[in-house]
N, C-alpha and C positions, 0 to 999 in steps of 0.2 A: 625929448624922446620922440625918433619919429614914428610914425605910425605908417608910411610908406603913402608912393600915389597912386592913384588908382585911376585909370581914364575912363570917361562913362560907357566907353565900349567894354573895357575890362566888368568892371560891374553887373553891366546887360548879361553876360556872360557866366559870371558867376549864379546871378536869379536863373539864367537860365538852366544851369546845372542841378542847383535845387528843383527846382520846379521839374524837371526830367527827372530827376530824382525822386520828387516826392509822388510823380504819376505813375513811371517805371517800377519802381522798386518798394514803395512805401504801400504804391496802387490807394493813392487819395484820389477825391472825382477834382476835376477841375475847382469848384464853388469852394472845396477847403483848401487847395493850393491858394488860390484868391485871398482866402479869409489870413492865412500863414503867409505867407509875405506880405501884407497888406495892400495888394492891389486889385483892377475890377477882376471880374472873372475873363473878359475879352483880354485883357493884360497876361493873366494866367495861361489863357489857351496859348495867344503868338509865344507864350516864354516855352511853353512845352515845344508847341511845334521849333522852334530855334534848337534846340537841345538835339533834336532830331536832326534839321540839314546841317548844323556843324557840326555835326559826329561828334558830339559830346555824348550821346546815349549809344551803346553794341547792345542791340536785342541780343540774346539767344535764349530758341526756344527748347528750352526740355523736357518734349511731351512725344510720346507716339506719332503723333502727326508729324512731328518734322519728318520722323524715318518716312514716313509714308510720301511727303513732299516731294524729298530727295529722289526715291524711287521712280515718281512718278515724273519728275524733269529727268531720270535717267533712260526710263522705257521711249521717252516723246524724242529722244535728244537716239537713242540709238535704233528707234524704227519707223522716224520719220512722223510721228501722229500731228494730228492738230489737236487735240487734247489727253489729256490724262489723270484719273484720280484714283487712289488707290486708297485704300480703308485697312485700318488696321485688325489685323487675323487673331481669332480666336484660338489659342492652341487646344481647346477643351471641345472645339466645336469647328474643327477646320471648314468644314462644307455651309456653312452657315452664313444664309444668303441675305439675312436683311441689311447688315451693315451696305454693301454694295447698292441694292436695291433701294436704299436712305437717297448714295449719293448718285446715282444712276438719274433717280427721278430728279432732283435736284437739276443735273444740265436738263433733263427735259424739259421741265418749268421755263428756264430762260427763253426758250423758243415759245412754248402757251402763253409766257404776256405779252407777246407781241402783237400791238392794236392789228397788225396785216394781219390778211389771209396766210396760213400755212396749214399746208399737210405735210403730217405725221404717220409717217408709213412704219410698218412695226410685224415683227418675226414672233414665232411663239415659243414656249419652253416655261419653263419652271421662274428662273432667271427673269425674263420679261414682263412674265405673267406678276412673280412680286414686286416688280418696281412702279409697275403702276397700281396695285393696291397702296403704296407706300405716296404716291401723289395726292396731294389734297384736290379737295371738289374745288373747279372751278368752272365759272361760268364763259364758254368760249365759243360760241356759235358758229363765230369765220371761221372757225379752223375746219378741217377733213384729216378724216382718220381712215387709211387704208390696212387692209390687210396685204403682205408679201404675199402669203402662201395659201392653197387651200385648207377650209377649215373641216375639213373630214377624216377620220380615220378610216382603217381598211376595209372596216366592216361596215361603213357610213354612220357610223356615230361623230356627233361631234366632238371634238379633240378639247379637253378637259385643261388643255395648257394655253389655248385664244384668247389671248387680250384685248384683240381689237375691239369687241361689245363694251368690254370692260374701261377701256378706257373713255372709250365717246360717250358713256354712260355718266363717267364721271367729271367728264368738262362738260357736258351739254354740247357736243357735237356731231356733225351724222357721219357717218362711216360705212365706208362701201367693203363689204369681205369678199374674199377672194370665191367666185364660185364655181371650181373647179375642186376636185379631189387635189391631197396632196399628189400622188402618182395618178397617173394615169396607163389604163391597162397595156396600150402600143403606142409607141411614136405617130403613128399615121393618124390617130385620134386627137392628137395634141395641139393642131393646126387648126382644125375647126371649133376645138373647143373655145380658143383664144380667140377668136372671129367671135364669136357672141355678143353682142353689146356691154350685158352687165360687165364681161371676164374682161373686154378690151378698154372700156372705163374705169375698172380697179388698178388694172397691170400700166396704164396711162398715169393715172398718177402718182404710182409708187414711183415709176422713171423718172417721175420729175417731184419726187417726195424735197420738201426742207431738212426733213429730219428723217433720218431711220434708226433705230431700235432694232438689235436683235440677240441671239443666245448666240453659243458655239456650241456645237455639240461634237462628242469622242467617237472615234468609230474603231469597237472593239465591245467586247460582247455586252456589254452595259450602254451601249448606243442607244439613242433613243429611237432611231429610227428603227433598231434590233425588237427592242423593250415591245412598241407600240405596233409590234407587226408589218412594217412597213415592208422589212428585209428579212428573208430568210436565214437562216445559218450559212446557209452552200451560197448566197448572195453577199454577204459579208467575206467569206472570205475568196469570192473572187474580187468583190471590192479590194482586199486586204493585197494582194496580187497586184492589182493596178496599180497600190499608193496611198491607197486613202489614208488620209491622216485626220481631216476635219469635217462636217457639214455644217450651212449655214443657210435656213431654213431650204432645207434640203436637198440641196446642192453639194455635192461632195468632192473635195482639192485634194490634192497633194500636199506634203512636206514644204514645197514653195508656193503654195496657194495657187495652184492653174487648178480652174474648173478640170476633170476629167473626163477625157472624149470617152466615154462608155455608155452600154446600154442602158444600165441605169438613171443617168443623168440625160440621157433623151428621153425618160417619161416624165420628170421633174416639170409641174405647172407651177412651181413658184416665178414670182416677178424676176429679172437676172439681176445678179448679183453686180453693185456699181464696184468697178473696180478701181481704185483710185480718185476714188470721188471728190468734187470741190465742195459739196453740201456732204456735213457730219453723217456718217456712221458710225452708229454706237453699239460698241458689241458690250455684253454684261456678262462677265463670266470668268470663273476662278473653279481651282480645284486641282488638286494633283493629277487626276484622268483627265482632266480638257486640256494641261499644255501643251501638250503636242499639237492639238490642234488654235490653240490661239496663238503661239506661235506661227504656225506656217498660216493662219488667216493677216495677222499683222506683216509677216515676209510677203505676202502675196498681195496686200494694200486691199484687201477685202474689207476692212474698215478702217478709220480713220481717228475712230477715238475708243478707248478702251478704261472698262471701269473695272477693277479687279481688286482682291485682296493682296496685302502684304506677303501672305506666305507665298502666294502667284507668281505675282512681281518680282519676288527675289530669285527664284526658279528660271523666270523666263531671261535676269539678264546674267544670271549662271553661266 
């Protein structure tokens, strides 16, 4: 009776299928695969990894994330990004910002372990503001943390949504804020304020920031610029007249992301907007009210990396 021949590659092959088997599917750690075929555990691992390059093992993943993957190689693949993560949406809790703000902080991180110097230049908002409470302490001295925009309200209070303290707080690094109002009352004031030393030191290193961080905001009566007094009723809607579709710390585009030649955007003391930039721009932001405007900020290359939810994402490639 024969029992058949078997060549020691056939064999190898076979162990390796189990062993793929028993890590894949069975999910044994390596040390019991080792112990059930009777070989070391380094025997165990090369047989797993083999199972793997000769496609003896088809992962597929059946979990939320993949949708969210797919998503996010669809958004990077049809508006050009250099990165993309999207998070899976809360039907119970659409507007609900910490999933994002989990993985927001997350690329951030990769840039704060880096032994270099970098600064981390960063927009404010609701958005911004929790993705760095969502960062752990770390201890980062080289780094520099700027602010984009001024940190005053209309009334000169400080603006309740500035991360910037918040986050140099929380690495141990110094941070230069922007010390100008967010608007300024005429264009003709706008020139000397920038002339200052501290204001041409902060706006200095946002231009050449590592990293930027920032929200998108909707421009329609729940604008935040609206909310926070910044814009009148009868200014919103000659905004609305020009085009506005998005601001991005306070800077406000069109439908195609072009800055807007208006009055308003010539009292804007925020640092200018990189457009197309080879250093990451990370906008943070989801929501049924902001696609309009994260849309025409990603057409307009106003950032480069985009962290958003599921229900966003599906919207945006609608």
């Amino acid at each position: 009776m024969s029992t058949g021949r078997f060549t020691p590659d056939t064999t190898r092959l076979d162990d390796a299928a189990r062993a793929g088997w028993l890590y894949y599917v069975a999910g044994n750690t390596q040390d019991e695969i080792a112990r059930k075929l009777g070989v070391s555990r380094q025997s165990a691992q090369r047989l797993v990894a083999m199972a793997v390059s000769e496609k003896l093992i088809k992962v597929r993943l059946d979990h939320p994330i993949a949708r969210c993957m797919d998503l996010a190689r669809a958004l990077t693949d049809r508006y050009g990004l250099n990165g993309c993560e999207v998070v899976p949406s809360d039907p119970g809790a659409p507007d609900l910002l910490t999933g994002i703000a989990i993985a927001a902080a997350a690329e951030m991180e990769k840039t704060l372990k880096s032994p270099e110097r970098r600064v981390i230049s960063l927009g404010t908002g609701r958005a911004v503001k929790a993705t760095v409470e969502q960062l752990p302490r770390m201890s980062c001295p080289h780094h520099v943390v700027a602010s984009r925009l001024g940190n005053m309200m209309s009334d000169g209070a400080a603006s309740p949504y500035n991360a910037t303290i918040h986050l140099a707080e929380r690495i141990g690094a110094p941070h230069y804020p922007n010390p100008l109002p967010v608007l300024v009352s005429h264009p003709d004031e706008l020139v000397q304020m920038q002339e200052q030393e501290a204001a041409r030191n902060t706006l200095e290193l946002c231009r050449h920031a590592d990293l930027s961080v920032v929200g998108v905001g909707q421009m329609d009566e729940s604008a935040p610029l609206h909310v926070d007094g910044f814009v009148s009723a009868a200014e919103m809607a000659e905004l609305a007249r020009a085009g506005a579709t998005g601001e991005i710390t306070s800077w406000v585009y069109d439908r195609e992301g072009n800055i807007i030649d208006c009055a308003f955007n010539r009292r804007v003391a925020s640092a200018p907007l990189p457009r197309n930039s080879e250093r990451p721009v990370i906008a943070v932001a989801s929501g049924e009210t902001k696609l309009p405007a994260i849309r025409a900020a990603l057409i307009g290359q106003l950032v480069n990396v985009l962290v958003t939810s599921e229900a966003t994402a599906e919207r945006l490639l609608a």
